[in-house]
N, C-alpha and C positions, 0 to 999 in steps of 0.2 A: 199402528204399523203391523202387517204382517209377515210371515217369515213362511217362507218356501225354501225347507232343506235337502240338500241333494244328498242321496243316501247310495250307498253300494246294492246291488242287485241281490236280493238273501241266496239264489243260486252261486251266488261266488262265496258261501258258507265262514263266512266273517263272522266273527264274537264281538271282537272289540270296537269296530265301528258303529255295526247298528246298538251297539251300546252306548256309545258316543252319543249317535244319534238321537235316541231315546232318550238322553241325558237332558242334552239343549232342549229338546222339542218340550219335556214336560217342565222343565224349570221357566221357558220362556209363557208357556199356556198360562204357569198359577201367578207370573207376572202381568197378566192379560192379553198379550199378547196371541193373535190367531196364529196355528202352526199349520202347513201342511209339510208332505212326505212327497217329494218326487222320486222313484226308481225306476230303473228298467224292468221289461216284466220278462218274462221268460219264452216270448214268441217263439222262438227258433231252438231254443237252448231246450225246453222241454222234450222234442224229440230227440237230441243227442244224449242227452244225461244218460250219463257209464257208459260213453264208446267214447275213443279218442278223439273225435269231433265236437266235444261241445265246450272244451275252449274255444274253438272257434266260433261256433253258434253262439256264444255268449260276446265273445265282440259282437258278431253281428248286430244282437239285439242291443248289445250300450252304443255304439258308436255309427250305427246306420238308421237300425230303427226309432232305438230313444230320441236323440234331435229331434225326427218328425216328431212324434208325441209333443216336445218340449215348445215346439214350434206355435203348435198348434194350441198347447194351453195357455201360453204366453199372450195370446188372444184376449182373455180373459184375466189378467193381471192387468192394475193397476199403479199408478205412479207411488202407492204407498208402499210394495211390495219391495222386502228385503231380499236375497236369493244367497244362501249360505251352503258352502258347498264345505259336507263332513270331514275332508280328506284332499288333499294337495295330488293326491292320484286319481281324483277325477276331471283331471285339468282338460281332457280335451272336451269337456261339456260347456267351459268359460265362456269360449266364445261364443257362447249361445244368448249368454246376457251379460257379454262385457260392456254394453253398453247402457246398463240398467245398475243401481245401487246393488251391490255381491262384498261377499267374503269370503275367503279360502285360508280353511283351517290347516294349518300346514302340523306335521309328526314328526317327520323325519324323511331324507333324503338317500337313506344307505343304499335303497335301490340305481337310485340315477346315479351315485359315487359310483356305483359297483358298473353300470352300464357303462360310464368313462374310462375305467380300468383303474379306478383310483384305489380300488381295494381287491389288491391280489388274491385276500384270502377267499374272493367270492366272486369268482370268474362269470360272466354273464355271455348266454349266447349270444349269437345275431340277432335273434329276432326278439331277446329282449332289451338289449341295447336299440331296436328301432325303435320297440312299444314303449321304452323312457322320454326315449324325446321324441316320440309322439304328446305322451305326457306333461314334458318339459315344453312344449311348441304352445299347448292349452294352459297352461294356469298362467305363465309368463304373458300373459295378454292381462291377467287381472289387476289390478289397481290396489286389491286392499286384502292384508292378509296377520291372522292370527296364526304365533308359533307357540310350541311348548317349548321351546328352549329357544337361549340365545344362538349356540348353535347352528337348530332349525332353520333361526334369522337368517343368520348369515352365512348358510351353504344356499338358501334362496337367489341370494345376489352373486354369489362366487361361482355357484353350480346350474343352479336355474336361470341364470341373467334375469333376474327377477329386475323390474323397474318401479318399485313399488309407490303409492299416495302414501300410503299409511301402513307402516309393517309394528304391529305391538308381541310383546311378547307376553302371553298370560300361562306360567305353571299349570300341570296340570294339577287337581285336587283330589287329595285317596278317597278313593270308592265305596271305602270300608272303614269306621274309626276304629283304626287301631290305636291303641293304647299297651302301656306296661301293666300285666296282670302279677300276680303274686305267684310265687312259687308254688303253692298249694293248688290256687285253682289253674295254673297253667299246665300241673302234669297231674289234675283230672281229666282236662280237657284232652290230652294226650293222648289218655290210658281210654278214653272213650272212642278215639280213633282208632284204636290200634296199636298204637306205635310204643317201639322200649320206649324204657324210664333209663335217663343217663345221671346218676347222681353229681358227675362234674361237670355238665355240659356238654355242649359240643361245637362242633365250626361249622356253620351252617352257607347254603349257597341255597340259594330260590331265583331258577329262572329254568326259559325253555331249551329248544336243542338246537337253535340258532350258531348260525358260525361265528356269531360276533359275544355270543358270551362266554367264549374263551372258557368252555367245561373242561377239555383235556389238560389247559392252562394251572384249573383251579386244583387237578389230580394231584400236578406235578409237585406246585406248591406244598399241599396239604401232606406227600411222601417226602417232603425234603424237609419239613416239621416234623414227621414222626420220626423220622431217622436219626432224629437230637435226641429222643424220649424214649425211656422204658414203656412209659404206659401214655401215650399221646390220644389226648380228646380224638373221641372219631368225626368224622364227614359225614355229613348229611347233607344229600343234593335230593332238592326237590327239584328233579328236572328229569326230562324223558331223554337224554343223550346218552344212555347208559348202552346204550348197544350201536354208536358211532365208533368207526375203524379210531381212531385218531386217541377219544377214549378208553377204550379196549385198551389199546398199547401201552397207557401210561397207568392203565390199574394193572398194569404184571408190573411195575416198577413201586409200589406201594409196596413198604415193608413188612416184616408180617406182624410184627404187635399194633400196625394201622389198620383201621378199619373203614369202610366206605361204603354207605348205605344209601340208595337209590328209591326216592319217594316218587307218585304223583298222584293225581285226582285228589288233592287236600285242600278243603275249603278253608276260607278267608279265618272262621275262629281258631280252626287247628292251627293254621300259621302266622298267629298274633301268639298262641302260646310257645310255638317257638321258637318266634324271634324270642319271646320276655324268656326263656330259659337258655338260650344259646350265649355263648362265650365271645364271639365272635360270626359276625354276616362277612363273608367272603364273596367280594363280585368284581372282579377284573375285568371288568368286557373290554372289548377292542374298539365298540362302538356301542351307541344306543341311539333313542330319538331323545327319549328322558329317565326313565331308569325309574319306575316306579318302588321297586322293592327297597330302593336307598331311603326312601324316605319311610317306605314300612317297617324296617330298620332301627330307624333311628325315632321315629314314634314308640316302639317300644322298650326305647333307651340301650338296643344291643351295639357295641362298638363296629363301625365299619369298614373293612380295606375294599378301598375301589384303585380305578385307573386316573392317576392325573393325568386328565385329558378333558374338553368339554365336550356332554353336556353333561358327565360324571361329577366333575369338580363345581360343575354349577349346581346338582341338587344337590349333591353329599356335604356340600358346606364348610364350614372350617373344624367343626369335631370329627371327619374321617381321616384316617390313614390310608395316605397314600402311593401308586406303584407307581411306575413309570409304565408306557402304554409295551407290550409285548408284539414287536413288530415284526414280520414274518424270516426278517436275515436276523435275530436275535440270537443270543444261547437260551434257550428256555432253561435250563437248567442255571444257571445262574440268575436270573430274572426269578424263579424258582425259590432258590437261594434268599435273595432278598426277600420276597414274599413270606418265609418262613423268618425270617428274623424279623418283621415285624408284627407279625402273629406274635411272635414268643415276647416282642415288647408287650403288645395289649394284656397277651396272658398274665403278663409279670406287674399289674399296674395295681399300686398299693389300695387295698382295700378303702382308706381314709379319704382317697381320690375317686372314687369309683361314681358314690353319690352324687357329687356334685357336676362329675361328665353325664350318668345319666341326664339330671336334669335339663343339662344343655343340649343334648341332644333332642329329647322331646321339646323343648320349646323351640328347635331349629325346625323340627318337624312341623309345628304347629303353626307355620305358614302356608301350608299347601293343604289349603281346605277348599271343594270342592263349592262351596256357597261363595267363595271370594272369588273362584274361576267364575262362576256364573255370573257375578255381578259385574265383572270387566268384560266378558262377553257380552253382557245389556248395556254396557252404556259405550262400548265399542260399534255395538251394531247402531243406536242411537246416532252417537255421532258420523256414520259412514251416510243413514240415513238424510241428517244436515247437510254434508256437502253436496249430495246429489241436490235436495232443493233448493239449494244456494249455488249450485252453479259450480262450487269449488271443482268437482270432480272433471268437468271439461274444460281446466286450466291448465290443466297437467297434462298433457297424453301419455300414456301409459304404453308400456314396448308390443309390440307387433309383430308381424312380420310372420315367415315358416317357420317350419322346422331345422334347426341349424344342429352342424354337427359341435 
């Protein structure tokens, strides 16, 4: 079997997918498996790079030029060939070989929610509400698809009109084995980076400056906890939202015995030491695709508050603390409220108990490994392989049709 993966163009300066990508392409080679890499290349987009023209030049070259290209190496494919496409937003390349053995990796959906208007807090133009379901028009032709979450699944069929043969869901697996380190070597690891030494801990949040991880959220919270306390653990956000309007406003509302310390560029060792030193992982988001840092979390046995909401409550598991989702007619402040009393439960959680929640949390974590995603990946693409040669796949037709609103 060989496998032809459809990757994002590196001029659209993506980290995480051609990591992705990278991921499957070398794991499925030392399986034996032949790999190649399809991209678009940069025909048109090279002359616009840094003028406000080369978004546009970069559609050009995905969605006019690439088909030809794709067209034309398809020539050269054989009935063994698999066609695995990295990312559910390269969906209008599907029906390039929807009628060939394919898979589409689905992530997440926030952008096409957001293009429907179904998430207020992240208004989408015109012209990206076209380009979703333009989007939404291409992978809905596919037949067989991988989620990281359930979710994923099923905003595919609710949101995407997805009609799918085979829809699986395989977690995604951490990048990095983290683990719980020792007090010692986690704040050497620390004092190597830079960063204070907090001899109580602290309440930790690790994510980006997205609207859906509720950073101004996690302000609120964290000021309505120190406003109980003379000496309240500080905040540590490893996050670059430190200079969002919405942010700003709710760090003048932080008390002043609170403190609120803004991290970023910290690699994967610095932030396995402290998760294993922090008191508490603080991540409310509004939404995610899967929520990686929950589960880096709770691999280094730090107690969790997320959002009961899915695909939150599906990785975070049954040892996290839970909020209720902060919805945009909300009182944040009271939402807030609650958030800090149950911070002040976890803080308050008798020592005699503590060991045995570690534990269960690292062994909650210790399902989402990275060699278990790959191997349902391999025998996923296997079996999609099978029904194309048996015929299964042209028993089903699979949904069609244009672009619909």
């Amino acid at each position: 079997m060989k496998l032809v993966l459809f990757c994002h163009p590196p001029f659209m300066k993506s980290e995480s997918m051609p990591r992705f990508a990278r991921m499957i392409g070398e794991a499925m080679r030392s399986k034996g498996l032949e790999v190649a890499y399809w991209a678009p290349r940069p025909w048109l987009y090279r002359w616009f790079d840094g003028t406000r023209l080369a978004k546009w030049a970069g559609y050009v070259d995905q969605y006019l030029l690439f088909p030809i290209e794709v067209r034309l190496r398809l020539l050269g494919q054989g009935r063994d060939t698999l066609f695995v496409f990295c990312d559910q937003a390269m969906g209008p390349w599907v029906p390039l070989v929807k009628h060939r053995p394919h898979v589409v990796h689905a992530h997440d959906l926030l952008a096409l929610r957001s293009a429907l208007g179904l998430i207020p807090q992240n208004p989408t133009a015109l012209s990206g509400r076209i380009y979703q379901r333009y989007i939404r028009w291409g992978f809905r032709q596919a037949k067989h698809f991988i989620s990281v979450s359930r979710r994923t699944a099923d905003d595919l069929v609710e949101y995407g009109h997805v009609q799918a043969q085979t829809s699986v869901v395989v977690h995604n697996g951490l990048n990095y084995p983290y683990r719980r380190l020792s007090r010692s070597e986690a704040v050497a690891r620390m004092k190597a980076a830079g960063l204070p030494i907090t001899e109580q801990g602290m309440i930790l949040h690790v994510g980006g400056p997205s609207w859906y991880k509720n950073s101004a959220g996690i302000v609120r919270l964290y000021s309505a906890y120190a406003r109980g306390h003379e000496a309240p653990l500080p905040l540590w956000m490893v996050s670059s939202s430190l200079h969002n309007a919405d942010v700003q406003a709710a760090l003048k509302d932080v008390p002043p015995q609170g403190q609120v310390l803004f991290f970023q560029g910290l690699n994967n060792a610095t932030l396995e030491a402290m998760y294993s030193v922090a008191s508490a992982f603080v991540f409310p988001s509004l939404a995610e695709g899967f929520g990686w840092p929950l589960v880096e979390a709770h691999a280094c046995g730090c107690p969790v508050i997320t959002t009961d909401e899915a695909p939150m409550n599906e990785v975070a598991g049954p040892m996290a603390h839970y909020l209720p989702l902060l919805r945009p007619d909300d009182n944040v402040l009271a939402w807030a409220q609650t958030g800090a009393a149950v911070l002040d439960g976890i803080l308050c959680t008798p020592e005699s108990s503590r060991s045995q929640h570690i534990a269960q949390r690292i062994e909650w974590a210790s399902q989402f490994t990275t060699q278990r995603a790959i191997d349902s990946y391999h025998d996923i693409y296997k079996a999609v392989m099978v029904r194309y040669e048996t015929g299964m796949d042209e028993a089903t037709p699979s949904a069609q049709g244009h672009p619909r609103p």
